[in-house]
C-alpha positions as CSV (number, residue, x, y, z in Angstrom):
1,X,6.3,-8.3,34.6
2,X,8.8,-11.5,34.1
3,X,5.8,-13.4,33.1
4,X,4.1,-11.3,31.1
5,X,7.2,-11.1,28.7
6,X,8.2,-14.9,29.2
7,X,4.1,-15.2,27.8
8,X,4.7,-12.7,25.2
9,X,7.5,-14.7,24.1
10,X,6.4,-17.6,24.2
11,X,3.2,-16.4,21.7
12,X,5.8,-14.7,19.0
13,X,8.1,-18.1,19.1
14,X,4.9,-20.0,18.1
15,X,3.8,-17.5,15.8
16,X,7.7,-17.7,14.3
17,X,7.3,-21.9,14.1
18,X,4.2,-21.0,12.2
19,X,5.6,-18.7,9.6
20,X,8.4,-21.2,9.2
21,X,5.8,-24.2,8.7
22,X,4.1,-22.0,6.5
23,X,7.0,-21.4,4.0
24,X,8.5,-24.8,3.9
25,X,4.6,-26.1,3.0
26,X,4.4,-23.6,0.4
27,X,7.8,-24.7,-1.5
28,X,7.3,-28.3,-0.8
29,X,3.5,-28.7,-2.3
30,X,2.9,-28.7,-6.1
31,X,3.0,-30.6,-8.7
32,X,6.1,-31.7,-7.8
33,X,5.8,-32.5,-4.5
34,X,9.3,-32.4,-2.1
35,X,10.3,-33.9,0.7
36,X,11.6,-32.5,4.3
37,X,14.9,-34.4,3.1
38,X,14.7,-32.9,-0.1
39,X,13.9,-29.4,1.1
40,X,17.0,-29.4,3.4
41,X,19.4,-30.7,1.0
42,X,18.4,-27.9,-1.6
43,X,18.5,-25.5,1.6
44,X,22.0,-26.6,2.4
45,X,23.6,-25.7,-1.3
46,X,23.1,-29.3,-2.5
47,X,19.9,-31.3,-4.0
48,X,18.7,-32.2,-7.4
49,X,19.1,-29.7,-9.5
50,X,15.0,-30.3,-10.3
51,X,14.7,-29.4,-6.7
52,X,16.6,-26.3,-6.9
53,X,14.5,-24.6,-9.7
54,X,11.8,-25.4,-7.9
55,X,12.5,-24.2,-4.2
56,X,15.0,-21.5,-5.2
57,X,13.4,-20.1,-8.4
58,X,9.4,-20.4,-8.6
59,X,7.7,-21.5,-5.4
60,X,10.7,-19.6,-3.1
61,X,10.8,-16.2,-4.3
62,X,6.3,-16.3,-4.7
63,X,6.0,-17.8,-1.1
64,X,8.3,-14.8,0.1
65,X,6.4,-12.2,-1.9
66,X,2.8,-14.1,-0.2
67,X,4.4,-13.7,3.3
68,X,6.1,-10.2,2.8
69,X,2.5,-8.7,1.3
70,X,1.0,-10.7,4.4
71,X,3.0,-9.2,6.6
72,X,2.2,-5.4,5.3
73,X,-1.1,-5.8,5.1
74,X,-1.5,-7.0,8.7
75,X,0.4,-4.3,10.1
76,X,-1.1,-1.7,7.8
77,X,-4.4,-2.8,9.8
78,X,-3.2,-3.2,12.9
79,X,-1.7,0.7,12.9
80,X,-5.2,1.9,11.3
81,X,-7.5,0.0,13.6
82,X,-5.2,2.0,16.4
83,X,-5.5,5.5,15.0
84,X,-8.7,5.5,13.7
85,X,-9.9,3.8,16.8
86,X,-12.0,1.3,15.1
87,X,-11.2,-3.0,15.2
88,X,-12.8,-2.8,11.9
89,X,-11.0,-0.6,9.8
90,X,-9.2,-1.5,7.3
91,X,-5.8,-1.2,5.5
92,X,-7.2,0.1,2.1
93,X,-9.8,2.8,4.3
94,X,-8.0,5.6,2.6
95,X,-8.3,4.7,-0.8
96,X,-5.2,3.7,-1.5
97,X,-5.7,0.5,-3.2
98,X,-8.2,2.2,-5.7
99,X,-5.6,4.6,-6.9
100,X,-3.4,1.8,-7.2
101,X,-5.5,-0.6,-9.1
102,X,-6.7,2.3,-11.8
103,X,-2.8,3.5,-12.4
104,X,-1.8,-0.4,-13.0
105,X,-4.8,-1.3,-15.0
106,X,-4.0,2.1,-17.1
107,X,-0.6,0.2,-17.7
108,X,-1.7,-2.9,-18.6
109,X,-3.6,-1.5,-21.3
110,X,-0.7,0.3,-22.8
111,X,0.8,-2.6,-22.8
112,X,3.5,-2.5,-19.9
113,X,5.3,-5.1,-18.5
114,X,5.1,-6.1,-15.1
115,X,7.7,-4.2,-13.7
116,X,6.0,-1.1,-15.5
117,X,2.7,-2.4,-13.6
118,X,3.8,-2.9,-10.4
119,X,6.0,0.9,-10.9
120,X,2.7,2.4,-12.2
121,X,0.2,0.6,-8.9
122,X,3.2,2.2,-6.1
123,X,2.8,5.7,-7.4
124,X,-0.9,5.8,-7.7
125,X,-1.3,4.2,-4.3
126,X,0.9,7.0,-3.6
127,X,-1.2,9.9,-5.2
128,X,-4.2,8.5,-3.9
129,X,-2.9,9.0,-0.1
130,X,-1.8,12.5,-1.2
131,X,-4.9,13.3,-2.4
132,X,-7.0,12.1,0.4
133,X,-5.2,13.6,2.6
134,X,-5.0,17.1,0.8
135,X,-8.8,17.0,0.3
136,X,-9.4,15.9,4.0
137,X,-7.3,19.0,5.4
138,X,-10.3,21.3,6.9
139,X,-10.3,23.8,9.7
140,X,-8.2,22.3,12.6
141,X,-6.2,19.7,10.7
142,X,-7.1,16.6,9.9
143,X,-9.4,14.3,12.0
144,X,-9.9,10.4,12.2
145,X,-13.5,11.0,10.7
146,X,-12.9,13.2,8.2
147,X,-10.0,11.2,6.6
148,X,-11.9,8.0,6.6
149,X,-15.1,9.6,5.2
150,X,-12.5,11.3,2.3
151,X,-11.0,8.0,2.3
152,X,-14.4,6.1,1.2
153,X,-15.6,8.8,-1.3
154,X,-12.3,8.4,-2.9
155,X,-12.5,5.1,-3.1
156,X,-15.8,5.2,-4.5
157,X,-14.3,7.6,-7.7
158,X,-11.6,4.9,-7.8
159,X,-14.2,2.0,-8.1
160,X,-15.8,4.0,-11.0
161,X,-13.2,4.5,-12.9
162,X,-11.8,1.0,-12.7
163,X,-15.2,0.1,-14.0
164,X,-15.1,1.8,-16.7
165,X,-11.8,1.1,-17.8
166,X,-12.5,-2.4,-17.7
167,X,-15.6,-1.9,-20.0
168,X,-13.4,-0.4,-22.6
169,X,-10.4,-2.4,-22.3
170,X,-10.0,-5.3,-25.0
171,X,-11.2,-8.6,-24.4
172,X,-7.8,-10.6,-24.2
173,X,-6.6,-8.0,-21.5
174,X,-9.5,-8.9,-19.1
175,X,-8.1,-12.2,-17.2
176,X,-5.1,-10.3,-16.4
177,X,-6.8,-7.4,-15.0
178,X,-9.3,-9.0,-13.3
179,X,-6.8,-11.3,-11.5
180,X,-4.9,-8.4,-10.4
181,X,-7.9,-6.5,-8.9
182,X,-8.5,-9.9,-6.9
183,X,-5.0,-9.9,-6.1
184,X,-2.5,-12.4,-7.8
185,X,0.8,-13.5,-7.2
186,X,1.7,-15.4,-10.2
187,X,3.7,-12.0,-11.3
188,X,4.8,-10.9,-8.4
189,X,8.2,-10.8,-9.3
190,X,11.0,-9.9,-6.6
191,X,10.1,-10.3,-3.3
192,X,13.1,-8.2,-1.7
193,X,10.9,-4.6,-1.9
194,X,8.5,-6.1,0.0
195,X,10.6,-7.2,2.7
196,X,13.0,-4.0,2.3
197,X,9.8,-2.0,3.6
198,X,8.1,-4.6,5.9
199,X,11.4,-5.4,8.2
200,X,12.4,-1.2,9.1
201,X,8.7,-0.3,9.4
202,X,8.0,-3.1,12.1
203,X,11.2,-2.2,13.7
204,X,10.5,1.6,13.6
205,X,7.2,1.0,15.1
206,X,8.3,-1.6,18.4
207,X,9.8,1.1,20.2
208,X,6.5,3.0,20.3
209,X,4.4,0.0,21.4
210,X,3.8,2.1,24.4
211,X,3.0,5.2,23.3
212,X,0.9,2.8,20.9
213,X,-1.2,1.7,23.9
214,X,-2.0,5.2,25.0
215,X,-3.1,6.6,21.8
216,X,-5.4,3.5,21.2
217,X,-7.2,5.1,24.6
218,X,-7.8,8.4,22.9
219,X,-6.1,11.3,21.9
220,X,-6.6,12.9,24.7
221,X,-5.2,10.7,27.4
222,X,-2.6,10.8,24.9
223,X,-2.2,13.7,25.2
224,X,-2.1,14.4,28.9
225,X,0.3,11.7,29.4
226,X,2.6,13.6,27.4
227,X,2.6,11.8,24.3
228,X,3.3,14.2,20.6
229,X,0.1,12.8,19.5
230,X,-0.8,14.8,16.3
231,X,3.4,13.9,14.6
232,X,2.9,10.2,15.7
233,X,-1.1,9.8,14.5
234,X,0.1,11.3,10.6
235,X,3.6,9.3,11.0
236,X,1.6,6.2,11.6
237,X,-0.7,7.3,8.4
238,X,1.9,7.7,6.3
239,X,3.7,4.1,7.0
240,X,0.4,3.0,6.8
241,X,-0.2,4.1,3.5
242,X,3.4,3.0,2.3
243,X,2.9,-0.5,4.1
244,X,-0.7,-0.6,1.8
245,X,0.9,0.9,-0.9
246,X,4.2,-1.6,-1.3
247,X,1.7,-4.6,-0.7
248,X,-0.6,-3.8,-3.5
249,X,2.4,-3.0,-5.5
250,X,3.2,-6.6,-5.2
251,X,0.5,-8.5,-5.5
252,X,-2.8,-6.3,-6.6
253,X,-5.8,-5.8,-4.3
254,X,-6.1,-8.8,-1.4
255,X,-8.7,-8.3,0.8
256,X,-9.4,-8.9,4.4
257,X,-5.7,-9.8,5.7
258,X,-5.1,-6.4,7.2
259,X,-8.6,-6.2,8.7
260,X,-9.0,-9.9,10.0
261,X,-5.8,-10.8,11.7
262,X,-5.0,-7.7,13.6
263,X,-8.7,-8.0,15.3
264,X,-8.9,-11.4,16.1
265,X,-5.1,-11.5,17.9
266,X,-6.7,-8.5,19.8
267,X,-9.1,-10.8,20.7
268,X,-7.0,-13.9,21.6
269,X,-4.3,-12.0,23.1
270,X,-5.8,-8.2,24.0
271,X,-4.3,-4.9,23.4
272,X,-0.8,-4.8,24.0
273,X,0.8,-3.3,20.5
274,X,4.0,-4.3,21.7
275,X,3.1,-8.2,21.1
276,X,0.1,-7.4,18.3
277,X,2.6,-5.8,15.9
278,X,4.9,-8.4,15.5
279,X,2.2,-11.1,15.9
280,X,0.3,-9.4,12.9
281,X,3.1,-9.3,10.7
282,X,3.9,-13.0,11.5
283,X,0.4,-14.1,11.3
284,X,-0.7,-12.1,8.7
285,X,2.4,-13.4,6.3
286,X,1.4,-17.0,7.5
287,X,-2.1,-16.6,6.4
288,X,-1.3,-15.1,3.2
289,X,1.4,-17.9,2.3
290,X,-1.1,-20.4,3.6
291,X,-3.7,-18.8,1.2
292,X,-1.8,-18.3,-2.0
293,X,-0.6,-22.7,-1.7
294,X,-4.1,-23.2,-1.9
295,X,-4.6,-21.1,-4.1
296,X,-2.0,-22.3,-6.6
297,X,-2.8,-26.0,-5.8
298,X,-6.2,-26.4,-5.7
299,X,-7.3,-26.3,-9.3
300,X,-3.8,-27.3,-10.3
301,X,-2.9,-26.6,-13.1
302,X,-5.0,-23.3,-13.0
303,X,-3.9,-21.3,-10.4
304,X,-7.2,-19.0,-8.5
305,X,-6.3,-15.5,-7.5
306,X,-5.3,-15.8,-3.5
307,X,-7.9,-12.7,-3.0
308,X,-10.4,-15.7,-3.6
309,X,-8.9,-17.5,-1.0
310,X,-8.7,-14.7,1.6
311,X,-11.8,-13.6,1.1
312,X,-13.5,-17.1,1.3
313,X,-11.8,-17.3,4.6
314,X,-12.2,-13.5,5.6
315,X,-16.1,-13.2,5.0
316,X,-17.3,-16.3,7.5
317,X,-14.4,-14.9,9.9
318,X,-15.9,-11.0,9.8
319,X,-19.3,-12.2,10.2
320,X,-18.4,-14.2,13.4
321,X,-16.2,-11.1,14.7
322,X,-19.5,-8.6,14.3
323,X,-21.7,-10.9,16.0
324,X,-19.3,-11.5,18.9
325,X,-18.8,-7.1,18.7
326,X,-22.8,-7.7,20.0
């Protein structure tokens, strides 16, 4: 027991240096490139005043939001992949990022500002949950396979609708929109909402890391070992949903984080939630903050949405985890 939570540890320090690395790369590459020394001073309340706009006003406050939105997403798939008992499901299964993407697009082309936007893409991720899971309620409750087949039909009307908004929307709106359906955080604004629903939901969910473990056996076994499964399975929807919700909120529709990193730490580290929670939240917001410094540096001074990135590194990665599913 002593060394199996010495080795679990151990894995979440590394993962921690990691995140750390990860944030210090993304405010010190750009155009303006700063140095470790440089990077400390402004850390310490001092620096170049050049230094301090950068770190402490553009590339601090995006990096957070890119490691925050990580974060959710990863533990958004993590809890899905457990209740829907499927290490390919995803954190946008329920159609959640659809109803988010046609309420923000709808303010865009009234002419909202991003604060409007990003208030707009919350509530209809919000009233897309609702509705899948009002239309998924059948005889007996809900089950896994109802609400993801709900979930996908949904979705589906989402996609349709987004497509035909987009034919009718004017042509100087388009970049904008399109960056924000392949997820973008050159707007993302504050990061603090982010990281005021990422840090209580993993710590609401570590105590039940355990009862985590049983459920991912079946409801059943659950059941009989006396875990309340049916309150924790639609508790663990809901956050879910709020987790997916509050990340596309902040920076649109990024693909593949939520259903990548939770599967492969499964397979590099197995099934323990107690460790893959907090290792998905850690890896997942390293990922994302790794992604969206490529994504702002590559083609500097064009920025690419990061949902180009992720998805460039999500596809090869899925294709490998299917085959190896074999």
């Amino acid at each position: 027991m002593a060394d199996a939570e010495s080795k679990r540890g151990l894995i979440l320090l590394v993962l921690l240096l990691l995140a750390l690395v990860s944030l210090a790369v993304a405010v010190a590459v750009g155009s303006v490139a700063v140095s470790a020394p440089q990077l400390l001073a402004v850390l310490g309340g001092g620096g170049d005043p050049l230094h301090q706009d950068l770190i402490l006003t553009l590339r601090g406050p995006r990096a957070m939001a890119a490691f925050a939105t990580g974060g959710l997403l990863a533990l958004a798939g993590a809890l899905m992949q457990i209740l829907l008992r499927n290490p390919l499901a995803d954190p946008y299964v329920l159609g959640v990022s659809g109803g988010a993407a046609v309420a923000a697009l709808l303010a865009m082309l009234c002419g909202a500002g991003i604060t409007l936007v990003s208030g707009s893409a919350f509530a209809g991720a919000l009233l897309s949950t609702l509705l899948v899971f009002g239309l998924a309620h059948g005889v007996g409750g809900w089950t896994p396979t109802r609400l993801l087949l709900t979930g996908v039909v949904v979705a589906a009307g989402w996609g349709a609708m987004v497509t035909f908004m987009l034919a009718l929307s004017p042509a100087r709106q388009l970049p904008g929109m399109l960056y924000w359906l392949m997820g973008d955080l050159s707007y993302a604004g504050s990061p603090w909402p982010a990281w005021l629903v990422l840090v209580p939901a993993l710590l609401l969910t570590l105590p039940l890391g355990g009862s985590l473990n049983v459920l991912a056996r079946g409801p059943l076994q659950a059941a009989a070992l006396g875990v309340a499964v049916r309150p924790l399975q639609w508790w663990l929807y809901g956050l879910a949903s709020l987790l997916t919700a509050m990340a596309v909120t902040t920076a649109g529709s990024v693909g593949f984080v939520g259903l990548v990193v939770p599967h492969m730490l499964r397979l590099l580290l197995g099934n323990d939630q107690r460790l893959i929670l907090p290792a998905s939240v850690l890896a997942g917001g390293s990922l994302l903050t790794l992604a969206d410094t490529v994504a702002r540096t590559a083609l500097a001074p064009e920025s690419l949405p990061v949902g180009v990135i992720t998805a460039l590194l999500g596809v090869p990665s899925f294709l490998y985890l299917l085959y190896r599913s074999r």
